[in-house]
Residue frames relative to the residue before (quaternion, step in Angstrom):
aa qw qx qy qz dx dy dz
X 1.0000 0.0000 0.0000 0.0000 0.00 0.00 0.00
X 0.3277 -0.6423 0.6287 0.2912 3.98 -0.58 1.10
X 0.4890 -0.6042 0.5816 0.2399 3.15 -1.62 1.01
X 0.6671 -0.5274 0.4273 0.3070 3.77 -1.42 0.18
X 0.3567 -0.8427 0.4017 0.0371 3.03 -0.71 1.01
X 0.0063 0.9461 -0.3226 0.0273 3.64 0.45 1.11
X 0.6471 0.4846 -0.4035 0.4285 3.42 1.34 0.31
X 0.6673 -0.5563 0.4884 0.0822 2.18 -2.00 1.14
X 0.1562 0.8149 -0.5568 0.0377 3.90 1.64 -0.16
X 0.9117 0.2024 0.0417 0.3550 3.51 -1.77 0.48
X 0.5177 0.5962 -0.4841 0.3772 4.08 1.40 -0.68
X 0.4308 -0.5618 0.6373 0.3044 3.43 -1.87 0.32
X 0.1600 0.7841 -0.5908 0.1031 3.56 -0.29 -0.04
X 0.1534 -0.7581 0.6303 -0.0672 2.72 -1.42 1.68
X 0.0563 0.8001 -0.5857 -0.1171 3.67 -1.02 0.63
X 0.3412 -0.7409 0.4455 0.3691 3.42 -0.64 0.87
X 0.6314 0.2251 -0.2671 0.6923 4.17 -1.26 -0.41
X 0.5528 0.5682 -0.6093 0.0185 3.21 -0.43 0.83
X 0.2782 0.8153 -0.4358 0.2606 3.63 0.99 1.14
X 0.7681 0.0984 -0.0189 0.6324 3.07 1.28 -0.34
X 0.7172 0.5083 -0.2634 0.3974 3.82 -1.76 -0.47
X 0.7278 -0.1262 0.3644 0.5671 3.60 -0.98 -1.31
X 0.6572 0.4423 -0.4704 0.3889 3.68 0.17 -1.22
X 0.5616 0.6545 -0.3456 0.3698 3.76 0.77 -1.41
X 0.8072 0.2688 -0.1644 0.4991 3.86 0.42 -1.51
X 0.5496 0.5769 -0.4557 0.3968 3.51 0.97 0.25
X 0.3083 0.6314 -0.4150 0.5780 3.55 1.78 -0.98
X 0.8779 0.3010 -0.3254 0.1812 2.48 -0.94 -1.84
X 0.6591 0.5625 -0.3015 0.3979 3.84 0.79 -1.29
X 0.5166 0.5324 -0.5118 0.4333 3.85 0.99 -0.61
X 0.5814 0.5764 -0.3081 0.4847 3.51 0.63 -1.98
X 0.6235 0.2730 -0.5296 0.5062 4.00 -0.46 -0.40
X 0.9488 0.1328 -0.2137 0.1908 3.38 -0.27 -1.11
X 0.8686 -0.3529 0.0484 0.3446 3.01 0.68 1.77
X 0.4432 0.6295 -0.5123 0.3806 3.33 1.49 0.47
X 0.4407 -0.5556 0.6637 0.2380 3.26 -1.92 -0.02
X 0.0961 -0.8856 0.4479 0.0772 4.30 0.59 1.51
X 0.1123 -0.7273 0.6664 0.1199 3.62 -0.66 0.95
X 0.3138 -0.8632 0.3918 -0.0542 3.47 -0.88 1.31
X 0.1026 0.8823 -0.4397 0.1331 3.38 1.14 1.55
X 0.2762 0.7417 -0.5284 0.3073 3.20 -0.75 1.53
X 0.5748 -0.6532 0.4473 0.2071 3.41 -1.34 1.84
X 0.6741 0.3015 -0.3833 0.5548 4.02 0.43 0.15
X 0.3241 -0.6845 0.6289 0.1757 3.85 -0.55 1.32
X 0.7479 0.3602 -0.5009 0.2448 4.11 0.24 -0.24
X 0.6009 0.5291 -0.3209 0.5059 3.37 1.43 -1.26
X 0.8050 0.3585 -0.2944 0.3699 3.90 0.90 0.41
X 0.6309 0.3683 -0.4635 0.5015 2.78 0.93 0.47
X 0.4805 0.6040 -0.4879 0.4077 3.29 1.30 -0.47
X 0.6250 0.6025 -0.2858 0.4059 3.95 0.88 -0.59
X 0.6792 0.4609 -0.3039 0.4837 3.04 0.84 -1.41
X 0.6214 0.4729 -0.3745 0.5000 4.32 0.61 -0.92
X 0.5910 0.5421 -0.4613 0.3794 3.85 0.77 -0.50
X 0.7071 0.6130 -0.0126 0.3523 2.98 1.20 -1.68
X 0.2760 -0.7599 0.4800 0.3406 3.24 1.62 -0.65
X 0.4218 0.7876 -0.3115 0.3236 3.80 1.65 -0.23
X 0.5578 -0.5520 0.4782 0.3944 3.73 -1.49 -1.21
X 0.2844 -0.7434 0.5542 0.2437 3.13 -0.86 -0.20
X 0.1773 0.7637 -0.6207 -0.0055 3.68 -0.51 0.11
X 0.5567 -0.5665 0.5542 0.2490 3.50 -1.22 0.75
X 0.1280 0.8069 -0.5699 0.0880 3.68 -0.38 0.50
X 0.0795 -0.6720 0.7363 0.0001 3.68 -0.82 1.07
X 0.2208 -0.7965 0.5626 0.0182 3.86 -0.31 1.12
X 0.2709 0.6788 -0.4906 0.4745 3.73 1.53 0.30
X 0.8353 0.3784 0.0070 0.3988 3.11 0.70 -2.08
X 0.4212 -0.5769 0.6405 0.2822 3.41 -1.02 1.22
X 0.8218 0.3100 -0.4047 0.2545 3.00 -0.39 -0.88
X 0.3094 0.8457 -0.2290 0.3695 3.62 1.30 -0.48
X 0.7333 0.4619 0.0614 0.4951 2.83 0.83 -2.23
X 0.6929 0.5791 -0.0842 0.4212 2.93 0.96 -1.46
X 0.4993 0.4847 -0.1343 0.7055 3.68 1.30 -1.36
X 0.7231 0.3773 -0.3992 0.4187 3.89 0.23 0.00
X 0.6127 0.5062 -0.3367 0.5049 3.56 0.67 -1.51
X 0.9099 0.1167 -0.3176 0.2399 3.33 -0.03 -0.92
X 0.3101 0.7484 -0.4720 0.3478 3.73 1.33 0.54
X 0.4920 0.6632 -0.2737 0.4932 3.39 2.10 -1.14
X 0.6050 0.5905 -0.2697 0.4611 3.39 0.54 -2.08
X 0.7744 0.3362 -0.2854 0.4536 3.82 -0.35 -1.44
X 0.8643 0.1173 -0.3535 0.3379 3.29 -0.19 -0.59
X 0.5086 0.4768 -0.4928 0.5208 4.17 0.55 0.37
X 0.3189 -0.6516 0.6417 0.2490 3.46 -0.11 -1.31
X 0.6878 -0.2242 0.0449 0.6890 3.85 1.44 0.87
X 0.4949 -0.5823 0.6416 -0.0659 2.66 -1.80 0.79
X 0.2444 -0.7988 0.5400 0.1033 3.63 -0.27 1.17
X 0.7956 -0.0225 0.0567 0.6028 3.68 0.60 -1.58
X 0.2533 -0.7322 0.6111 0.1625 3.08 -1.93 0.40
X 0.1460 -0.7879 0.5771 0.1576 3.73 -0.21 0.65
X 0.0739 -0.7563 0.6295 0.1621 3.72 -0.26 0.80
X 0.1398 0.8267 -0.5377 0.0894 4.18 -0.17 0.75
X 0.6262 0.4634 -0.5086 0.3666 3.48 0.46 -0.29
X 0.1365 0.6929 -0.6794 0.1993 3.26 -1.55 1.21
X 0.0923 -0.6595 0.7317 0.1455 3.44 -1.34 0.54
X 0.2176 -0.4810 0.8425 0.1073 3.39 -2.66 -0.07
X 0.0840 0.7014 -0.7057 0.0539 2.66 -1.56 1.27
X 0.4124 -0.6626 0.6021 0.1685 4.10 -0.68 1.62
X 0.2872 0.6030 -0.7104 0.2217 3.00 -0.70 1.63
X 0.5951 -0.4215 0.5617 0.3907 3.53 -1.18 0.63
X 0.5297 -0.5241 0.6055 0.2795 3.37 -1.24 0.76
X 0.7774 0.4179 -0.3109 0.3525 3.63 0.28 -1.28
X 0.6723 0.5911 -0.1473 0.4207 3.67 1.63 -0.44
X 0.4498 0.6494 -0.3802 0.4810 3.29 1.88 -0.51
X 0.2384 -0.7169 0.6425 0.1280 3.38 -1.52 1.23
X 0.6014 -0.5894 0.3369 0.4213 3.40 -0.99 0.33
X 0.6077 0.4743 -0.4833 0.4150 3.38 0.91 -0.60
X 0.6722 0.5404 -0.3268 0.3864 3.93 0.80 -0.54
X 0.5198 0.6590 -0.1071 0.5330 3.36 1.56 -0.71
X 0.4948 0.5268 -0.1350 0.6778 3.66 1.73 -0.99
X 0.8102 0.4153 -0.1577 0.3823 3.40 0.08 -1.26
X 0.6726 0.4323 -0.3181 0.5094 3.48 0.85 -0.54
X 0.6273 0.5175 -0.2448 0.5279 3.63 0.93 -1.45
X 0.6458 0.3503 -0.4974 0.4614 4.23 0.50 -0.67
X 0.8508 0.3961 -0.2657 0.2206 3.45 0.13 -1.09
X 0.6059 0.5130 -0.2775 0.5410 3.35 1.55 -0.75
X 0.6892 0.5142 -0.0871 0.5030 3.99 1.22 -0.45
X 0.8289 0.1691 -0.0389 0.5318 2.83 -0.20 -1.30
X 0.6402 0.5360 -0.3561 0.4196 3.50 0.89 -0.10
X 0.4613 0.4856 -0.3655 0.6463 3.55 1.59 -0.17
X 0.7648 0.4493 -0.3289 0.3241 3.66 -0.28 -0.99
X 0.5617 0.6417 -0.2667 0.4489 3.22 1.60 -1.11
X 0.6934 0.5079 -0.2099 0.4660 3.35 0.92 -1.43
X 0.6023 0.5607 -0.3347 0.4591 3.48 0.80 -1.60
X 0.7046 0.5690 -0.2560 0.3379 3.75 0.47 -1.32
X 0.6886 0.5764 -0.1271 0.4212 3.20 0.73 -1.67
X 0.6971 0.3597 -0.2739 0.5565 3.88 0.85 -1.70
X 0.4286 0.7396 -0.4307 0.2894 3.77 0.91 -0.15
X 0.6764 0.4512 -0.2253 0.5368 3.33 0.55 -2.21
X 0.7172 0.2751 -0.4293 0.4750 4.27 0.33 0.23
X 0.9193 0.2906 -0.2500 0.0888 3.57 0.48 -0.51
X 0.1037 -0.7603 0.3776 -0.5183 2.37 3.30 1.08
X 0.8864 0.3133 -0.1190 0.3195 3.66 -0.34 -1.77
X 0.8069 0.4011 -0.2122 0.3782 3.57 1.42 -0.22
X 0.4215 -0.8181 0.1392 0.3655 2.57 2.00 0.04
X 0.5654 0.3167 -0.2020 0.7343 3.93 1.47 0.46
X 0.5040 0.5091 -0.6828 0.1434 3.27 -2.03 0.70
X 0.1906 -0.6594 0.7185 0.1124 3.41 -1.41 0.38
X 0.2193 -0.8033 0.5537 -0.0100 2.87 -1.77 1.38
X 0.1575 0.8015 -0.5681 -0.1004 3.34 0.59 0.26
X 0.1048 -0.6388 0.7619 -0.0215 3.78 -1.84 0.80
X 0.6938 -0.5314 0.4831 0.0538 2.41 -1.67 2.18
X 0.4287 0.7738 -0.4606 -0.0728 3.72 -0.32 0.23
X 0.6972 -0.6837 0.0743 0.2025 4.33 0.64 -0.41
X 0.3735 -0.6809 0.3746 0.5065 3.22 0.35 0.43
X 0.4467 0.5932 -0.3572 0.5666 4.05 1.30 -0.07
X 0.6411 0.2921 -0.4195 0.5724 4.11 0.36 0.22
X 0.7036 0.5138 -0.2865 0.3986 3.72 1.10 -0.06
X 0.8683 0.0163 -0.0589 0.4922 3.00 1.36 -1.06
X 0.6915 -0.4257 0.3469 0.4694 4.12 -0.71 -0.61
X 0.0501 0.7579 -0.6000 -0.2511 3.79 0.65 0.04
X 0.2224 -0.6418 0.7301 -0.0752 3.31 -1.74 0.69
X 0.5557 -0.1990 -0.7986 0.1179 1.70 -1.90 2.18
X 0.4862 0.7994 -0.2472 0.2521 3.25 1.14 -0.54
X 0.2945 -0.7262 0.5264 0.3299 3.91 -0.36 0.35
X 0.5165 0.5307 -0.6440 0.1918 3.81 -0.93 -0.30
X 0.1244 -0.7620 0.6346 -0.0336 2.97 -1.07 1.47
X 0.6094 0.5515 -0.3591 0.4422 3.12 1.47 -1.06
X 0.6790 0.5152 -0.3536 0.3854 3.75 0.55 -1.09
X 0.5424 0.5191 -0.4738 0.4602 3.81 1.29 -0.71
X 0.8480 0.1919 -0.2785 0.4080 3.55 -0.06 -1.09
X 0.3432 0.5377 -0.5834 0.5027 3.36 0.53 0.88
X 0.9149 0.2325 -0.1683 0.2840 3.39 0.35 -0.48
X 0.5049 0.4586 -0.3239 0.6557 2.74 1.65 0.66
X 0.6144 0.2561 -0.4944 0.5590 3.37 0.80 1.05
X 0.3867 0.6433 -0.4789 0.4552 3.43 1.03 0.78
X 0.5301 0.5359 -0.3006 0.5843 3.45 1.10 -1.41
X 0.8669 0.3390 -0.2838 0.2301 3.09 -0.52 -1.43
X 0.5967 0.7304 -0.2630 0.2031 3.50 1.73 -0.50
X 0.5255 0.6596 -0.1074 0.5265 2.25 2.09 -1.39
X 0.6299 0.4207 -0.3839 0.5281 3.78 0.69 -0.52
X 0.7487 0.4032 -0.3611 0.3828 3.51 0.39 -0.88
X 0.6163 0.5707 -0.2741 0.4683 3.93 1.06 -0.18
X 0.7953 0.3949 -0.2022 0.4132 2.94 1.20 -0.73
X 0.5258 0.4260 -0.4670 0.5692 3.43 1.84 0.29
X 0.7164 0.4056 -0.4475 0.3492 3.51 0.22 -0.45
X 0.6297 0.6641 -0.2285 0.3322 3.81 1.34 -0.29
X 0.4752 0.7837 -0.3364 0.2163 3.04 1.93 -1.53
X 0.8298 0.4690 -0.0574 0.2970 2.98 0.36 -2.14
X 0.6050 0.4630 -0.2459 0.5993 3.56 1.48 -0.22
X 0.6803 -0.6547 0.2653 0.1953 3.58 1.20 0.14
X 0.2815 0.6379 -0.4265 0.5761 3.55 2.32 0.64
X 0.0684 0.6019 -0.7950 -0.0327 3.23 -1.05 0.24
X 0.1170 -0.5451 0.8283 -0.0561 3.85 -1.74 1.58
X 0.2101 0.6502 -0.7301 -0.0102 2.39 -1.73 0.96
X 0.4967 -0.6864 0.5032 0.1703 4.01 -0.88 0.72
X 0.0154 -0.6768 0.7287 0.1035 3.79 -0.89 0.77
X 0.4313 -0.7047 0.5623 0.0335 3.41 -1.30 0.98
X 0.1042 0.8317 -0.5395 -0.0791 3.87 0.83 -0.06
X 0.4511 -0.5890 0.5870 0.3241 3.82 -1.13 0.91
X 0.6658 -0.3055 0.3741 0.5687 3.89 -1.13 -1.49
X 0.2696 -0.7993 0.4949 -0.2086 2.93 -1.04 1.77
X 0.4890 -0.6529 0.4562 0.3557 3.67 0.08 1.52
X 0.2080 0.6695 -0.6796 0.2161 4.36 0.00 0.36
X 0.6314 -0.4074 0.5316 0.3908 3.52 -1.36 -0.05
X 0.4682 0.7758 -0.2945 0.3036 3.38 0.93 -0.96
X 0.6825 0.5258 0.1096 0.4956 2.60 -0.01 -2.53
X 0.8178 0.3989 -0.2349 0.3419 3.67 0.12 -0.94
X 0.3444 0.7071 -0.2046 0.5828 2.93 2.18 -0.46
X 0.8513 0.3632 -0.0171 0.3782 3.61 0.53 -0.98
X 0.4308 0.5198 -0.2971 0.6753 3.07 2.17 -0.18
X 0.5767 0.5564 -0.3981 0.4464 3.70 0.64 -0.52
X 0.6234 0.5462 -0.2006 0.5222 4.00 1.20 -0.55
X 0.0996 -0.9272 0.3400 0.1217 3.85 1.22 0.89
X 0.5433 0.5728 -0.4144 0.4528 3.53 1.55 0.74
X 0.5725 0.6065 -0.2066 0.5116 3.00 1.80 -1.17
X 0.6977 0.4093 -0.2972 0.5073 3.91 0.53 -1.41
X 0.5273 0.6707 -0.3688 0.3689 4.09 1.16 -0.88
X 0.6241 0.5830 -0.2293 0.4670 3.36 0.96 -1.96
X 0.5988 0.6510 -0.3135 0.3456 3.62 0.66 -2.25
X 0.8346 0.4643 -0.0879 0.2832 2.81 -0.08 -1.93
X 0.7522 0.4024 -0.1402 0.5026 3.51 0.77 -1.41
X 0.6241 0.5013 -0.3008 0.5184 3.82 1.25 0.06
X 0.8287 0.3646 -0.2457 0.3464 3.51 1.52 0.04
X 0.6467 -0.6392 0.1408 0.3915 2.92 0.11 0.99
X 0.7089 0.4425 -0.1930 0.5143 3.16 0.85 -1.79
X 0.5521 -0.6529 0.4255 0.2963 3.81 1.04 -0.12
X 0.7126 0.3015 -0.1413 0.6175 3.83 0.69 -0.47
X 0.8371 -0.2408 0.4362 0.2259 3.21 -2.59 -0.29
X 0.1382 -0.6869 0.6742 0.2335 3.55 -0.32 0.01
X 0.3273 -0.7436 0.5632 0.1507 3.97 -0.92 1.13
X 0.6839 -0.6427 0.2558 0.2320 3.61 -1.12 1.25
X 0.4785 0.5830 -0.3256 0.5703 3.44 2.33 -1.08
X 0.4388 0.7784 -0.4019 0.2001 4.10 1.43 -0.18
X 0.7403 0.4481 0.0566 0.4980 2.12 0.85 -2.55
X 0.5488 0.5362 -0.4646 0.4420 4.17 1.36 -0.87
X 0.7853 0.3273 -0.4140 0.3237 3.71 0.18 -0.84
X 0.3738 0.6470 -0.4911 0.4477 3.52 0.81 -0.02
X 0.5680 0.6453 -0.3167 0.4008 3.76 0.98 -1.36
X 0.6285 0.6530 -0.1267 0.4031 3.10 0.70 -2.04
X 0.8405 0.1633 -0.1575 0.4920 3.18 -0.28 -1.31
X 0.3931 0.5939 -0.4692 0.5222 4.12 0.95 0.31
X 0.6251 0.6008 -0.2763 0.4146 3.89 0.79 -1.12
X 0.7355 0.6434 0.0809 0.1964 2.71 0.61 -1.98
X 0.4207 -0.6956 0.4561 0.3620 3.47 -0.46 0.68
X 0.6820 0.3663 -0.4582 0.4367 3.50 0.41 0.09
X 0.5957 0.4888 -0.4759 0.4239 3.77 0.34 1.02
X 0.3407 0.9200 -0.1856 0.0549 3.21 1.74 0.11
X 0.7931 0.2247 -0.2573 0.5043 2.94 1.50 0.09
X 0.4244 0.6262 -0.4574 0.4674 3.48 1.38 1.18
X 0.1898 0.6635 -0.7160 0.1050 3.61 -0.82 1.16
X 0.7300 0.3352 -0.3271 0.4977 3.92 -1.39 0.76
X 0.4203 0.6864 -0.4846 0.3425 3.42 1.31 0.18
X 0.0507 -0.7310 0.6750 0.0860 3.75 -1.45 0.33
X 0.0586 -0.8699 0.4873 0.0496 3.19 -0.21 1.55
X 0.3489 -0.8004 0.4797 0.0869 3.65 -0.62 1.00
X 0.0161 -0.7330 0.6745 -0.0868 3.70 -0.27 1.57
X 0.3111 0.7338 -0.5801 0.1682 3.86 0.08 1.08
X 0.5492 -0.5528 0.5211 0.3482 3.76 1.08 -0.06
X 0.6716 -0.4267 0.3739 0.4766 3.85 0.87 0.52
X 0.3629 0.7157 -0.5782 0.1475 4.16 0.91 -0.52
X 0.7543 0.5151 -0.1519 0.3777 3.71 0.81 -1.73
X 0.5754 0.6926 -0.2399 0.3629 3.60 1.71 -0.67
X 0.8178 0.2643 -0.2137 0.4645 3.22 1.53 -0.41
């Protein structure tokens, strides 16, 4: 029986927000296993500072913006000649009472956490439609799955649960032409973020006692999860939603 095959040798791979957080240790985990990391991301220091870590690129990338998005994928295309993976990760959350969310804040969560996946999904397509192979894998939450608690953010749940659901719908219409999508779900994740929110001793109380494994899940968690999504040993999973929450969704 050949053994699985987990590198990433020679791949282009692109991950957006990857300057920091999760996007950052997903970089970083492609790069061990042999990728080539294009760094697309709306803050130009915390990305390039990545991309020189990385030995990688840097592109400026507002993921609001098709065209943006667009103007990236194919800046990729010309100078590689294809594009293996897409990481769609950049996303924010913002705790607002549902009854208090403005629309312009409501906009903001839904372009970037949404439409900034679909944008991406769409875009890394028109090259890999034409080369016949790529894997996409988008960042999306154990929050498109379930109610988090104490915390408001409704908008960021159903933002992210049309992530899930995108990914299934891309990945049947993609299979047979040779896309494979698939979706990593991450529970609460040691990020700067998150650690922020442990600092709130009702919030870190709730966290903690609702997860099984008891603790943080660590960003090098959610990166190998990345990895083997890339990889040739994941080869026949597409529409998949893998769930790295420490057991949160189990009960």
């Amino acid at each position: 029986m050949s053994q699985p095959n987990y590198s990433l040798e020679s791949q282009i791979v692109i991950v957006t927000g990857g300057g920091r957080g999760i996007g950052l240790e997903i970089a970083r985990a492609m790069k061990a296993s042999g990728a080539f990391v294009v760094i697309a991301e709306a803050d130009a220091i915390v990305g390039a500072e990545s991309a020189l870590e990385l030995q990688g690129d840097f592109i400026a990338t507002d993921v609001t913006s098709s065209s943006s998005v667009r103007a990236m994928v194919q800046a990729v295309a010309a100078k590689h000649g294809r594009i293996d993976c897409l990481v769609n990760n950049a996303g924010i959350c913002r705790n607002t009472p549902s009854e208090d969310v403005s629309d312009d804040e409501w906009r903001l969560v839904m372009s970037i956490d949404l439409d900034g996946v679909f944008y991406g999904c769409r875009e890394v397509a028109q090259i890999m439609l034409k080369q016949g192979f790529g894997t996409i894998i988008n960042i999306g939450s154990m929050s498109g799955m379930i109610s988090n608690r104490p915390q408001p953010q409704s908008a960021y749940n159903a933002a992210k649960a049309g992530v899930i659901h995108l990914t299934k719908s891309l990945a049947g219409e993609w299979a047979s032409r040779g896309i494979r999508v698939n979706c990593i779900s991450p529970g609460y994740i040691g990020t700067p973020m998150t650690k922020l929110g442990l600092e709130t001793p009702e919030w870190r109380d709730t966290w903690l006692s609702s997860t099984p494994m008891g603790r943080l899940g660590e960003p090098t968690e959610v990166a190998a999860v990345a990895v083997f999504l890339a990889s040739p040993a994941s080869s026949f999973m597409t529409g998949s939603n893998v769930v790295v929450d420490g057991g949160y969704t189990s009960w």
